[in-house]
C-alpha positions in Angstrom: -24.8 69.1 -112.5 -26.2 65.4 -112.2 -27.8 63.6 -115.2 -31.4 62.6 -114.8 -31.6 59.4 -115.4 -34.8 59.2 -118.5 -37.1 56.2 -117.4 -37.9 54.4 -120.9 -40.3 51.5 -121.5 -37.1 49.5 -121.6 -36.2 50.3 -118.0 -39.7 49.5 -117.0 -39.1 46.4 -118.2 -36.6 45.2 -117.2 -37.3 46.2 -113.8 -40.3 43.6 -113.9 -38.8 41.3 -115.8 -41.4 41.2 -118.8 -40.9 41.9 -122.4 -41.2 45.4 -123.8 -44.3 44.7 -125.5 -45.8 43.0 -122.9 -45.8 46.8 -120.8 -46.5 48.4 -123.2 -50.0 46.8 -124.1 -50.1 46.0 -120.2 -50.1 50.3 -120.3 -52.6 50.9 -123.0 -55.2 48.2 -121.3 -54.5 46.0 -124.5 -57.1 42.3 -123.7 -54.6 39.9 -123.9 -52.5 41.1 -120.5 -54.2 40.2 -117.4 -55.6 42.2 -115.1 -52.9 41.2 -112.6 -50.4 42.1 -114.8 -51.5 45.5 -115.9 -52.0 46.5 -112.3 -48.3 45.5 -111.7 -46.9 47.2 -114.8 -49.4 50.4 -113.5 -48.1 50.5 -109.6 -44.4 50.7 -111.1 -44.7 52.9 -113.9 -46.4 55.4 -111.3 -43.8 54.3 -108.8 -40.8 55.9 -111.5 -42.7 58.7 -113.0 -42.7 57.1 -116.3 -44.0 58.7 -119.2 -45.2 57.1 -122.4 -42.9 58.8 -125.2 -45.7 60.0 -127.2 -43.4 61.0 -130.4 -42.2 57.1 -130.1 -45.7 55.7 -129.7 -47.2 58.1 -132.4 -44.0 56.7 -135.0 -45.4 52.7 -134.0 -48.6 53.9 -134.3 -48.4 56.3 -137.6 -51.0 58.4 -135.8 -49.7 61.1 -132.8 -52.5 62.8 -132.1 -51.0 66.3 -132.6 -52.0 68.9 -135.1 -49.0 71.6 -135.6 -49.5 75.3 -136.2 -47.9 77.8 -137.7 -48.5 81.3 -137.5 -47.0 84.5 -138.5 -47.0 86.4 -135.0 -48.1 85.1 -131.7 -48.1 88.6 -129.6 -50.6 89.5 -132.3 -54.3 90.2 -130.4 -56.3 88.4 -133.1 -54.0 85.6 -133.5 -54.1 85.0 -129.6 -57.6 84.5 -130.2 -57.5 81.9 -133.5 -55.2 80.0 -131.4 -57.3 79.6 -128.3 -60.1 78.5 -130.7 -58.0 76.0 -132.4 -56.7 74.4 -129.2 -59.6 73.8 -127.4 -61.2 72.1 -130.5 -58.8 70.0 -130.4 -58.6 69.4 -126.8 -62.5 68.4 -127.8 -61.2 65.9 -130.1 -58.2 64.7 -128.0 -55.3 66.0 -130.1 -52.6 68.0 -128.8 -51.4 71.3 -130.2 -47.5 72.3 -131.1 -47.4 76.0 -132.0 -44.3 77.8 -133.8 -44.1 81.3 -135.0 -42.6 82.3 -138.7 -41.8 85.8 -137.6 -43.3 86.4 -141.0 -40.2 85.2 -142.5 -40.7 82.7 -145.7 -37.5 80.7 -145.1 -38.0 79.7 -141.4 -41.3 79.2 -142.3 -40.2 76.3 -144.5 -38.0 75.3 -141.6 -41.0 74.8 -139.3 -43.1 72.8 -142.2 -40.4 70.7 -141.9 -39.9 70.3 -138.4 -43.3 69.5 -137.6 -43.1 66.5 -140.6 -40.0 65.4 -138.5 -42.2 65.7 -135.3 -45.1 62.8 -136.8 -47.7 65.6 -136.5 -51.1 64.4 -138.1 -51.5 67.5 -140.0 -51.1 71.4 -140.0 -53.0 74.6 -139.9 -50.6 77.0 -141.7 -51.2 81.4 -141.5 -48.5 82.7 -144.2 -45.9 84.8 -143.7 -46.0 88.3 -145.3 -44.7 88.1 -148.9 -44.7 84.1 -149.0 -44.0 83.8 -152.9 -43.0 80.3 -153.2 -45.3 78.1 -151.9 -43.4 74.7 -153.2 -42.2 74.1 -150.2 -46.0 74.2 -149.2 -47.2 71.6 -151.8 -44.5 69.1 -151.1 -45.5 69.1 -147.4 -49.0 68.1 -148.9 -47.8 65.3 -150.9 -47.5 63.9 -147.0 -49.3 65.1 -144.4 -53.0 67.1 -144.3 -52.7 70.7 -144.7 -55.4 73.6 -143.9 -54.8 77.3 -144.7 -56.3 79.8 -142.2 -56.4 83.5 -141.9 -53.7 84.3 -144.5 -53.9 82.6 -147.1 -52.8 82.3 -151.0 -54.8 81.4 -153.7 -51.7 79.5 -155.1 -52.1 76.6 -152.5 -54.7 74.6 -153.7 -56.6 73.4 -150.3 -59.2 74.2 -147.9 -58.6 77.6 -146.6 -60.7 78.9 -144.0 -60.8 82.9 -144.1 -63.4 85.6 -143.6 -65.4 87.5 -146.6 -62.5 90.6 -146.2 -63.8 92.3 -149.8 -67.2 92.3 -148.4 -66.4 93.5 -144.5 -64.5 96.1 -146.3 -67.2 96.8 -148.6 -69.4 97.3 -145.4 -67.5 99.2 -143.4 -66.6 101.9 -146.1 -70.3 101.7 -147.1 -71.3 103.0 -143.4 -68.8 105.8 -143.8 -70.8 107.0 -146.7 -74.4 106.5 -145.0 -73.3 108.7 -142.2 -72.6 111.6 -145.0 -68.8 110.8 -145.8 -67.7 111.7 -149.1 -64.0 111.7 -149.4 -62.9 108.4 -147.7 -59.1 107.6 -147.7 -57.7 104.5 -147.2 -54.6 103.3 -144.9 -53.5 99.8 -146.4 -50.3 97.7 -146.9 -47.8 98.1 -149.4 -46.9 94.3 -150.2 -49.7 92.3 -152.4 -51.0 90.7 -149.2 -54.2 88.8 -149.8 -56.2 90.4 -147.0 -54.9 93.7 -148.1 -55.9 93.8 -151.3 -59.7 92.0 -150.6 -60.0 94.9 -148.2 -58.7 97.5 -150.5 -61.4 95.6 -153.6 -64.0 96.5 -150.6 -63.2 99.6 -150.5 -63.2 100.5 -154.0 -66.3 98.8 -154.9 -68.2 101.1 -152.2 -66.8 104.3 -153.9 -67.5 103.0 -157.3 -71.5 101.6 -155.8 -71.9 105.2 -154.5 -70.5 107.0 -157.4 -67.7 108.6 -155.4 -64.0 109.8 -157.1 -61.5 107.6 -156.4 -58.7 110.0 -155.2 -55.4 108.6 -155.4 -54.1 110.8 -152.9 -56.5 109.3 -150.5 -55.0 105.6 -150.9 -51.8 105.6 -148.9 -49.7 102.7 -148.0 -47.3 101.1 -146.0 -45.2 98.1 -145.3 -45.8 97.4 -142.0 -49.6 98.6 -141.1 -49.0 99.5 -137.6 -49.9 102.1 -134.9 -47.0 104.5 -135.9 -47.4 104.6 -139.7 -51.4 104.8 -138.5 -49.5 108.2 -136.8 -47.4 108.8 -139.8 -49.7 107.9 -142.3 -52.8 110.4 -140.8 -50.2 113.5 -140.7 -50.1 113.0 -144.3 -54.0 113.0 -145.2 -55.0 116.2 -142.5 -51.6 117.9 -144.6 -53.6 117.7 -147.8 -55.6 120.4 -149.3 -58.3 119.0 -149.8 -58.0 116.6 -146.7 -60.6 113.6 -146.0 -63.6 113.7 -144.2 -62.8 110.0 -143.3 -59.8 107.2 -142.8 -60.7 103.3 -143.5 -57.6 101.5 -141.7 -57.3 97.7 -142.8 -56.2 97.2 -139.2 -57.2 98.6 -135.5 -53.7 99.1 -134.6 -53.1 101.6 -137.8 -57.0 102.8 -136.9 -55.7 103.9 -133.4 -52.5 105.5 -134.4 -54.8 107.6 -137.0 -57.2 108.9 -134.1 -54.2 109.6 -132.2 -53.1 111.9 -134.6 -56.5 113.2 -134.9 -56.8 113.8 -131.1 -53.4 116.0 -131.2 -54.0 117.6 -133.7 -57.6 118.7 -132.0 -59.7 117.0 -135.1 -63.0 116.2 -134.1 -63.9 113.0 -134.3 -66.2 111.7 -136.0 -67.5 115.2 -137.0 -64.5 116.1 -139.2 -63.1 113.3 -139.8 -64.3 109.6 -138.7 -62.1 106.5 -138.6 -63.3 103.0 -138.7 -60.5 99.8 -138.3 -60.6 96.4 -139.2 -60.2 93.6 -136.4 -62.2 94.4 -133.0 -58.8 94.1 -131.0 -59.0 95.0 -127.5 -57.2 98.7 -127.7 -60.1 99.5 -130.2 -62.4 100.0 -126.9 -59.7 101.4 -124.8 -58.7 104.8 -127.5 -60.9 107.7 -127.2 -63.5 107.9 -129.2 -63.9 104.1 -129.0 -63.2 102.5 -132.7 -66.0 101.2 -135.0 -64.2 98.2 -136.2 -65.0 94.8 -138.2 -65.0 92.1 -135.9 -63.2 88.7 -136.4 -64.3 85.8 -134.8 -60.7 84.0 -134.4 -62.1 81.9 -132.0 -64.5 80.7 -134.9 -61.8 80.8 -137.6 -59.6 78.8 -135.4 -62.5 76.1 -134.6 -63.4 76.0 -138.0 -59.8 75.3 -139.4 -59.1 72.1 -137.1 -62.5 70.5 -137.9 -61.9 70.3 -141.3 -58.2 69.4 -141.0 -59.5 66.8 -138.9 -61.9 65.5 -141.2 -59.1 65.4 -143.9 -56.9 63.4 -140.9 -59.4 60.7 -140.6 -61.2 60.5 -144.1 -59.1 58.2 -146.3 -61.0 58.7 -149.4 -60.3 61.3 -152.1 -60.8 65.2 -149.8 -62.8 67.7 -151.5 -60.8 71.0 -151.1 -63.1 73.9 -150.3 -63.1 77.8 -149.2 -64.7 78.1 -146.1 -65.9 81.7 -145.3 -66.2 82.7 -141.6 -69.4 86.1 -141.0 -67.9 88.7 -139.7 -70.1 92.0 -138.1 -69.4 95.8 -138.4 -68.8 97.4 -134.4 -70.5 101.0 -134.9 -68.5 103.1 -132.1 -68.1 106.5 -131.6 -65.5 107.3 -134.2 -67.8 107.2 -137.0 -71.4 107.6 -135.8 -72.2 110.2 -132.9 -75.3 108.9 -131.1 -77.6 111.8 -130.1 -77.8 112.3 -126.5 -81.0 112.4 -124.7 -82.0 116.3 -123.2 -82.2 116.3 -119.6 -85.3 116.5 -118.2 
């Protein structure tokens, strides 16, 4: 195989016989080189394909114009949509974006913080990993470079976070079960103290305690991994029960659609028997029959929101002003909780 041959600002030149500094300011249209001379260094730096090393120029510069992100799980629906709002904000702003995924996994998680220090980002919007415990690691990354929590979050780091109201959403999604006559509303949740988990599962429980319904342990069921097939799993065990629900509040769609799958084989009506509402508005939500009623988060906003205030902590030298930042979210009424009456033919 042949070596490329890498054209640096050094080649450049020396090919035109001028210092390194001199082409370089020659390429960022610096006032003191001449026009004559910048349109020379131009016409050969386009001649060779040269590219500005922008990790070498962001070092000179202390400033690269990149923000990092880290996230737990890129094929995730909902992230896909946090990550298009934080990159085209930035775009906006002229920054560049370098995404890395944790797998959920605490120690690469630390591996990435570090790599994007090594990389001369300006500052980075961190999701945690499942079952991040230590967040050390976390703090020493802020003694150094801006850091904004988004999504998942920890109450441990102390910096802006940027999240939705998850207690409340819960709150309101449980609270239209029990407007449409639902009585005995389980819960599907996850297992591990995750933040979002347990604001959703406050939600639900301050609904039931509002209404002055009996909190039924054997109606709270959880799992490590809230997915589509413990959704499946999880459902066989409520319809086994005795004295079974007459509703499922899922703290995601995906477990939401593996419960009305069960439902549906099992030849449950839905929403008559027993309704179903899921957390997230993913796509699959309007693709399962009946369609899910769902909470709805705006990623795009979330993600917007998250690099204008990391920005503002980029470029505001004076002492920053941590802060929570809640994000609205709005309750999707679809046919697995609320039957709309259908107009008699004339």
């Amino acid at each position: 195989m042949v070596k490329k041959n890498i054209i640096t600002l050094k080649i450049v030149a020396k090919a035109l016989g001028l210092s390194i500094s001199t082409v370089s300011r020659a390429l960022n249209n610096h006032p003191d080189i001449s026009n004559q001379t910048k349109e020379k260094v131009s016409a050969f730096a386009n001649k060779v394909n040269y590219v500005p090393n922008v990790f070498a120029r962001g070092f000179r510069a202390h400033k690269s114009n990149i923000i990092g992100v880290i996230v737990p799980n890129i094929d995730h629906h909902f992230t896909s949509t946090l990550l298009k709002g934080v990159i085209r904000e930035a775009e906006i702003n002229g920054y560049k974006v370098i995404i890395s995924e944790s797998v959920n996994n605490e120690q690469k998680q630390t591996e990435l913080l570090q790599t994007m220090n090594q990389f001369g980002v300006d500052g980075i919007l961190l999701s945690l990993a499942k079952n991040t415990k230590n967040v050390d690691h976390i703090l020493k990354m802020m003694n150094h470079i801006p850091l904004v929590l988004f999504d998942k979050v920890s109450t441990k780091v102390p910096c802006t976070q940027v999240i939705i109201d998850d207690e409340d959403a819960a709150f309101r999604a449980v609270e239209h079960l029990i407007n449409t006559g639902k009585r005995r509303i389980a819960i599907i949740k996850e297992t591990v103290n995750s933040f979002i988990s347990e604001k959703r599962y406050l939600g639900y429980l301050k609904a039931l305690k509002k209404y002055d319904l009996e909190i039924d342990e054997n109606l709270i069921l959880s799992t490590e991994d809230i997915c589509m097939e413990e959704g499946k799993k999880l459902a066989n065990v409520l319809i086994s029960l005795k004295n079974r629900p007459d509703a499922i509040f899922a703290i995601t769609d995906e477990a939401g659609i593996g419960v009305i799958k069960t439902l549906n084989k099992n030849k449950i009506k839905i929403p008559d028997e027993i309704a179903v509402v899921g957390f997230c508005n993913s796509v699959n939500s309007t693709i399962i029959k009946p369609k899910l009623t769902t909470i709805d988060q705006p990623g795009n906003k979330i993600g917007e929101t998250a690099l204008k205030y990391l920005l503002r902590e980029i470029n505001n030298e004076d002492e920053i002003n941590h802060k929570t930042v809640e994000i609205k979210t709005n309750l999707i009424v679809r046919n697995s909780s609320f039957k709309s009456l259908k107009k008699n033919k004339v």
